[in-house]
FIVEX-981352 format. One line per 10 residues: for each residue x, y, z of C-alpha. Coordinates in nm, 3 decimals. Layout:
X:Y:Z; ...
# end
This chain:
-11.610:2.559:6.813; -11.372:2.347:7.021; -11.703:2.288:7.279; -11.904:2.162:6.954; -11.582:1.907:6.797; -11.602:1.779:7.159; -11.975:1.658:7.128; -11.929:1.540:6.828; -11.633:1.351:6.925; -11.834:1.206:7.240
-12.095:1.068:7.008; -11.824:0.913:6.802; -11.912:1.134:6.457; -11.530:1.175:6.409; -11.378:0.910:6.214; -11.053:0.739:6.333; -10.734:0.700:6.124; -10.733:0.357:6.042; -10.347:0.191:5.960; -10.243:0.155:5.641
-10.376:-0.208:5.503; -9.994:-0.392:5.401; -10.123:-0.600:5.094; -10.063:-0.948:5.145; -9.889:-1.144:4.799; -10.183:-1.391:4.680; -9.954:-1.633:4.509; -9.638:-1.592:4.668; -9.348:-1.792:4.493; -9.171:-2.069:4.623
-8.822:-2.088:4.604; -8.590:-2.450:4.616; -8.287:-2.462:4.705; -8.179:-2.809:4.677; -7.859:-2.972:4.776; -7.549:-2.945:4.552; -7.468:-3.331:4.435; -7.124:-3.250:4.288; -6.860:-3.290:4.604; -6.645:-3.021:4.416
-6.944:-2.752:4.471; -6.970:-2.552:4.824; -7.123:-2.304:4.748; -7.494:-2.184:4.790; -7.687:-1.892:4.647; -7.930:-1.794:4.927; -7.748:-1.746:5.305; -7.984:-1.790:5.606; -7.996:-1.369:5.662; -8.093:-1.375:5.286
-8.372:-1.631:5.389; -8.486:-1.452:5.648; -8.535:-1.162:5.458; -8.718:-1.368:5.184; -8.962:-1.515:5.470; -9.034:-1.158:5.631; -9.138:-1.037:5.298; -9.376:-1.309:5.257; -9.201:-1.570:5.035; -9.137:-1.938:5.101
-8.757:-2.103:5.108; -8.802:-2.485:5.077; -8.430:-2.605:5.101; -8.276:-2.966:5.113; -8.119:-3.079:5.424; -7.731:-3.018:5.387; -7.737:-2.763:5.153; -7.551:-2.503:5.338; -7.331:-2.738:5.494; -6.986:-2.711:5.307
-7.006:-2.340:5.320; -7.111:-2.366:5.742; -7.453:-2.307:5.732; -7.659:-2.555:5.928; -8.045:-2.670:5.897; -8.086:-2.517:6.180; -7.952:-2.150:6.074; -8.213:-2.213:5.807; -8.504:-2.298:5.979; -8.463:-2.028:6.201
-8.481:-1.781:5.954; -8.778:-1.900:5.816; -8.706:-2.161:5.556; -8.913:-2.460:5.533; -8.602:-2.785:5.547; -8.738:-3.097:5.369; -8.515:-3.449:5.329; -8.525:-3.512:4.971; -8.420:-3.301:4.690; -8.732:-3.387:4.521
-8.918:-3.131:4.735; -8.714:-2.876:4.661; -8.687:-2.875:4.271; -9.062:-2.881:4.237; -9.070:-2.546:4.357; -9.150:-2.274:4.153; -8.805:-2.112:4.134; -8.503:-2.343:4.172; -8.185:-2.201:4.290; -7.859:-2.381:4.235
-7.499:-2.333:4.198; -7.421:-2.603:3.948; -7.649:-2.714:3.621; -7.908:-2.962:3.711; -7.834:-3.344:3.607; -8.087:-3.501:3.398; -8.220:-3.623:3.686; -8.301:-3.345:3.853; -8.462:-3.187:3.553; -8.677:-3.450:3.540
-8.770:-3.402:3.929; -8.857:-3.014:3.833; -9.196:-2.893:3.809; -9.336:-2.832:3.450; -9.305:-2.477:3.378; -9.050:-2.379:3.695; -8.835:-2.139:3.638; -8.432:-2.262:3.726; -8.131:-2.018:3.757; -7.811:-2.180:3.781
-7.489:-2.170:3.608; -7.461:-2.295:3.253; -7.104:-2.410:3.237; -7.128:-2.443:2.868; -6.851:-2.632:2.822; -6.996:-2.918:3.062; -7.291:-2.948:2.811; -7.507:-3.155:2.602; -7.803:-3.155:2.358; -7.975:-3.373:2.596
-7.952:-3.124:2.810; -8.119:-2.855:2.665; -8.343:-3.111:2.517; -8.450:-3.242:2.913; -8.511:-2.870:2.985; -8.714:-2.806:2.702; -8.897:-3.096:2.749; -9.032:-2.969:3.096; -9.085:-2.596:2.929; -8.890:-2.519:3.210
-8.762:-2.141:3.180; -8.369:-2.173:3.228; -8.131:-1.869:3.306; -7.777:-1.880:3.332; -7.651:-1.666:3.600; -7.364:-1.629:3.454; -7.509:-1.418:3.176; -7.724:-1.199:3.392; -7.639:-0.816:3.306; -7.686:-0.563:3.593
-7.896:-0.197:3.477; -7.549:-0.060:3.357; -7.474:-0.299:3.139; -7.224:-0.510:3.389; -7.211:-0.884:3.487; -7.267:-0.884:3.865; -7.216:-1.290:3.905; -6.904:-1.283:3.710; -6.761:-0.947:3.851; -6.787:-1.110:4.189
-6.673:-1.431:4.118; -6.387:-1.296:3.898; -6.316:-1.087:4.213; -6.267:-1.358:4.459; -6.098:-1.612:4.184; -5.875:-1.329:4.125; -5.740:-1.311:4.493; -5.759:-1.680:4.531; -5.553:-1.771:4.241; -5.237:-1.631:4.360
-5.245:-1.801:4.702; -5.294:-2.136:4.474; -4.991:-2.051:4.267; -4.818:-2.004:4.665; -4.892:-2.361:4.727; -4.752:-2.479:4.416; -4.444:-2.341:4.399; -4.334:-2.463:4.730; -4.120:-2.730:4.782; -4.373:-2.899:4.976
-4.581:-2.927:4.662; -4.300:-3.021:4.424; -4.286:-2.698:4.305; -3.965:-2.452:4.233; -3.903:-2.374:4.578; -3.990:-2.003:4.515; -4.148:-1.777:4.769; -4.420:-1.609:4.553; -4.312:-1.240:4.562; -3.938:-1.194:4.687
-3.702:-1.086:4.952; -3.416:-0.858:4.935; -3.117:-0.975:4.767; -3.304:-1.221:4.562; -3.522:-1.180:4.182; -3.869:-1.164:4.252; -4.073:-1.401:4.072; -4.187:-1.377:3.722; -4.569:-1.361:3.659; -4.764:-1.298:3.335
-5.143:-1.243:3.328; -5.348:-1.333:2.991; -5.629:-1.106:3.010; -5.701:-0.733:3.184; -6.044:-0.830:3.351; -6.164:-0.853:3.671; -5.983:-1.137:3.760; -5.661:-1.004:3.625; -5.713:-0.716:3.809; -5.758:-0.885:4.173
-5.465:-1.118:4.070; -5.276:-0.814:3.965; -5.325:-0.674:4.314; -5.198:-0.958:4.489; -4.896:-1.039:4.285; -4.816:-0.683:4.350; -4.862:-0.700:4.734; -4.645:-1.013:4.723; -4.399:-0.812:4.551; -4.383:-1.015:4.202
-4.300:-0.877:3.865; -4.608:-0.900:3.671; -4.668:-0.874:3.285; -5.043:-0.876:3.170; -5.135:-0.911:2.817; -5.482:-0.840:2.649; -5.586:-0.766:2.319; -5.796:-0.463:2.430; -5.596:-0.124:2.507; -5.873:0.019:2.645
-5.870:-0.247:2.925; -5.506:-0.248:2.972; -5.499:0.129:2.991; -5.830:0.085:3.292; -5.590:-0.205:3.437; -5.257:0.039:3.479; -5.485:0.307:3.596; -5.670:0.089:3.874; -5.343:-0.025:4.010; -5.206:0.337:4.106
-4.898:0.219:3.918; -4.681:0.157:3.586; -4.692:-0.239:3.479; -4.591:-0.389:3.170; -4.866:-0.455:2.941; -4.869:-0.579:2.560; -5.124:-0.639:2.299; -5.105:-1.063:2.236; -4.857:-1.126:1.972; -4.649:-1.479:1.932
-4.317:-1.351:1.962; -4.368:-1.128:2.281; -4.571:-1.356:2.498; -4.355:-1.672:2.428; -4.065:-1.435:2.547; -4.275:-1.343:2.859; -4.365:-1.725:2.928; -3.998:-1.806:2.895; -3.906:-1.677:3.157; -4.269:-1.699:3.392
-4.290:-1.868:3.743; -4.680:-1.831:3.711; -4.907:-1.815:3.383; -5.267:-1.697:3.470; -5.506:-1.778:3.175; -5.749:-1.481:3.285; -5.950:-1.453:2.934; -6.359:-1.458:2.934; -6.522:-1.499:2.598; -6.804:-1.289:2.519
-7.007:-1.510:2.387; -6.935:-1.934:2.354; -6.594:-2.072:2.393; -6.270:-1.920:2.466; -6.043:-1.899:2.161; -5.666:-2.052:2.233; -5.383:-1.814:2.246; -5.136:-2.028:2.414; -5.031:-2.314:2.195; -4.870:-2.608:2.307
-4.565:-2.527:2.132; -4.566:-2.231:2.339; -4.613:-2.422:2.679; -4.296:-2.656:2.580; -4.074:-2.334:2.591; -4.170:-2.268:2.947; -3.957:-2.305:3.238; -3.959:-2.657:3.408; -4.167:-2.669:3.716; -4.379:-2.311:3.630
-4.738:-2.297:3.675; -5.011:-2.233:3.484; -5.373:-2.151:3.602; -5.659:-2.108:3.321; -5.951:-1.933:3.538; -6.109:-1.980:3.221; -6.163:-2.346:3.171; -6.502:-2.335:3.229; -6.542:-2.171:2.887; -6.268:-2.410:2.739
-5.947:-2.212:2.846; -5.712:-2.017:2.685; -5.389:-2.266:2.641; -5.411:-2.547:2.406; -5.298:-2.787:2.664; -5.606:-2.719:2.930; -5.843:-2.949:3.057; -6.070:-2.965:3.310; -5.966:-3.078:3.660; -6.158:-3.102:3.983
-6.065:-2.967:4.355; -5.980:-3.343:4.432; -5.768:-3.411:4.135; -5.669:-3.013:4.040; -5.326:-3.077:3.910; -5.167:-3.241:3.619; -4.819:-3.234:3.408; -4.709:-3.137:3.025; -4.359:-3.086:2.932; -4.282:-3.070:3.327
-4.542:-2.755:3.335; -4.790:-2.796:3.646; -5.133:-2.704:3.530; -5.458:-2.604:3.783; -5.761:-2.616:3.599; -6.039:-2.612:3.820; -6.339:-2.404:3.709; -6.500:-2.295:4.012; -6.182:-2.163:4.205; -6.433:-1.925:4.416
-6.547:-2.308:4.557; -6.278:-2.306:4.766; -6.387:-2.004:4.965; -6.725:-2.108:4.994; -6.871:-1.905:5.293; -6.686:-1.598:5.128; -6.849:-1.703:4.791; -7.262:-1.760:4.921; -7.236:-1.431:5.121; -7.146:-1.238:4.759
-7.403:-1.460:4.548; -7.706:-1.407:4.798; -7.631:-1.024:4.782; -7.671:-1.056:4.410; -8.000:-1.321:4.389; -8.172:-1.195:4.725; -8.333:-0.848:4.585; -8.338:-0.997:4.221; -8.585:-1.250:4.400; -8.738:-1.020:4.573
-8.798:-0.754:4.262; -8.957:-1.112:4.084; -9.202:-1.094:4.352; -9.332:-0.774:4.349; -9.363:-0.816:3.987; -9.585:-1.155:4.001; -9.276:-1.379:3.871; -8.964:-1.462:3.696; -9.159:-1.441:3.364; -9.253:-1.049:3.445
-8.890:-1.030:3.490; -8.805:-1.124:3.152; -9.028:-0.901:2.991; -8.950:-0.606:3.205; -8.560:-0.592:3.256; -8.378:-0.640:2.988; -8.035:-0.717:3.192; -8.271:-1.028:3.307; -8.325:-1.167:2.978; -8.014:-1.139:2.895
-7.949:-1.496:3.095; -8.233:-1.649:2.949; -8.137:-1.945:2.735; -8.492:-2.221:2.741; -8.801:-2.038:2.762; -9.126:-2.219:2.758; -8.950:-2.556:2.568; -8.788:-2.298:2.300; -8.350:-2.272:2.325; -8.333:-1.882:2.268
-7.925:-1.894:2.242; -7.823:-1.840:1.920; -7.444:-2.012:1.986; -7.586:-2.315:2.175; -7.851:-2.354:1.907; -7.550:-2.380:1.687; -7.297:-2.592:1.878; -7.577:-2.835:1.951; -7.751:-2.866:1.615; -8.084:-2.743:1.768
-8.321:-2.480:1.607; -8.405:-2.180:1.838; -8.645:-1.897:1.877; -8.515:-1.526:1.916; -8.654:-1.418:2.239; -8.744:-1.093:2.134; -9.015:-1.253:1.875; -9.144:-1.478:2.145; -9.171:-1.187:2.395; -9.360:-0.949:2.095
-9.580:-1.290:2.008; -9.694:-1.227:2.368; -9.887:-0.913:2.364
# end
């Protein structure tokens, strides 16, 4: 036999293995990532690893000249990896998939493709009907990243955000109350022989949790209030360690403000605005030169005397109380900040592809629709719809109309 498989081999009767075709994607998307125009934005959602990634598997990065800049990426970075760098943000929003950091201007909307799909943050507090209206008006499908679920049910933008704002916030409160600053002249923490300083923490999330960690490294006495045992109880047992926590009542955090250094405003709404907990009344009884920082502004805040401030212009005084107010404190660490977004976006881009597009996505996963808010020129959000005076569509009936 082995005489006989060798003249059959000579004659060439024996097949070869042939490689395994790789399929080749016959539409691949394009992705945009054009420049943030806001100065107070450094951040970007796609790194040049996650680019190069993107390009190996076939997909096309168009990005605007600059984009990575503020967080230290250059062109050059980019266009190594793969990406294709074009001078005009114009080239990048007409591509099929726009990735940004901020919400799009009207402007830009109006540079977008008809039909693209956009993820981006919402900031819903920065919003307007014409807006919506712009995006509509395009049929552009829009999803706030802020929104997006994970397949357990968690919020991976805002748990990684909250994360970093957490750990950021208490270095800000640092700066503050030094004298340099103005502030109390208090070394955030303390040192033998003298009180440590006094911090309170509204809220038991994520972002209490990292500040919690912090304060506690420092060395500062911390208080954290939250309406929600069950995340107070999570928040002692995270730490390793017994901290005072209370359920939000008037009488016990005014007493706790009293006699703060440092307010953190750490509250997320779970769905629309934040609802005020910290009246102004309440803000008057507070120690001269304290601080207060509302991570939380971006959804209105938590203390009746918040507003919005920028990175330029973050600080501002009522009744001798310094507030910060700056909603996108995870800006300030921008490299830190792109690296966690593009682990988030870079296989949720990738999964779009496999699947043909962001609109399999929706209909697929339902911790993707979850961010959806225009689909097609339809608002799907129920509490925009509402604050805006708009009609909307459920998604759900749009996504059964489809089959």
């Amino acid at each position: 036999m082995p005489s006989e498989i060798k003249e059959i081999a000579a004659v060439g009767l024996i097949p070869k293995e042939a490689p395994l075709a790789v399929q080749k994607r016959k539409n691949p998307i394009t992705i945009g990532l054009p420049k943030e125009k806001s100065s107070e934005e450094r951040r970007v959602l796609l790194t040049p690893e996650a680019v190069g990634l993107l390009s190996n598997n076939g997909l096309q990065v168009i990005i605007e000249t600059g984009a990575g800049k503020a967080s230290k990426f250059t062109d050059q970075d980019y266009s190594d990896a793969g990406a294709k760098v074009v001078y005009s943000s114009k080239e990048a929003l007409e591509a099929q998939l726009v990735l940004k950091v901020d919400a799009p201007d009207l402007e830009e909307i109006e540079q977008m493709s008809l039909g693209a799909c956009l993820i981006s943050a919402l900031q819903i507090s920065r919003q307007n009907k014409e807006f919506i209206e712009a995006l509509n008006a395009k049929k552009i499908t829009a999803i706030a990243f802020e929104y997006l679920e994970d397949k357990v049910g968690g919020m991976p933008v805002v748990r990684a955000m909250s994360e970093i704002a957490g750990s950021t916030v208490m270095l800000i409160a640092a700066e503050y109350l030094s004298s340099v600053n103005d502030g109390k002249g208090l070394i955030l923490g303390g040192v033998t022989g003298v009180p440590p300083t006094q911090v309170v923490i509204i809220g038991a999330g994520t972002v209490a949790e990292y500040a919690a960690r912090t304060a506690l490294g420092l060395g500062a006495n911390i208080k954290v209030f939250d309406n929600h045992i069950y995340k107070l109880r999570r928040l002692k047992q995270l730490l390793g360690q017994q901290i005072y926590t209370s359920t939000i009542d008037n009488l016990t955090l005014t007493q706790a403000l009293s006699e703060a250094d440092v307010v953190i405003g750490a509250l997320r709404a779970e769905k629309g605005r934040n609802k005020i907990v910290v009246s102004e009344e309440m803000v008057a009884n507070m120690m001269h030169g304290s601080i207060i920082i509302d991570v939380g502004i971006d959804q209105g805040g938590c203390f009746e005397t918040s507003k919005m401030t920028t990175h330029e212009d973050p600080t501002y005084q009522i009744h001798d109380v310094t507030h910060y107010c700056v909603p996108n404190i995870a800006s300030r660490v921008s490299r830190t900040a792109s690296y966690s977004l593009s682990n988030i976006f870079t296989p949720i881009v990738l999964q779009m592809a496999d699947l043909g597009g962001p609109e399999e996505m929706i209909f697929n996963y339902r911790w993707f629709l979850r961010g959806v808010y225009t689909y097609r020129g339809s608002l799907t959000n129920a509490y925009l719809a509402k604050r805006f005076d708009l009609t909307h569509k459920e998604l759900q009936l749009l996504l059964a109309a489809r089959y």
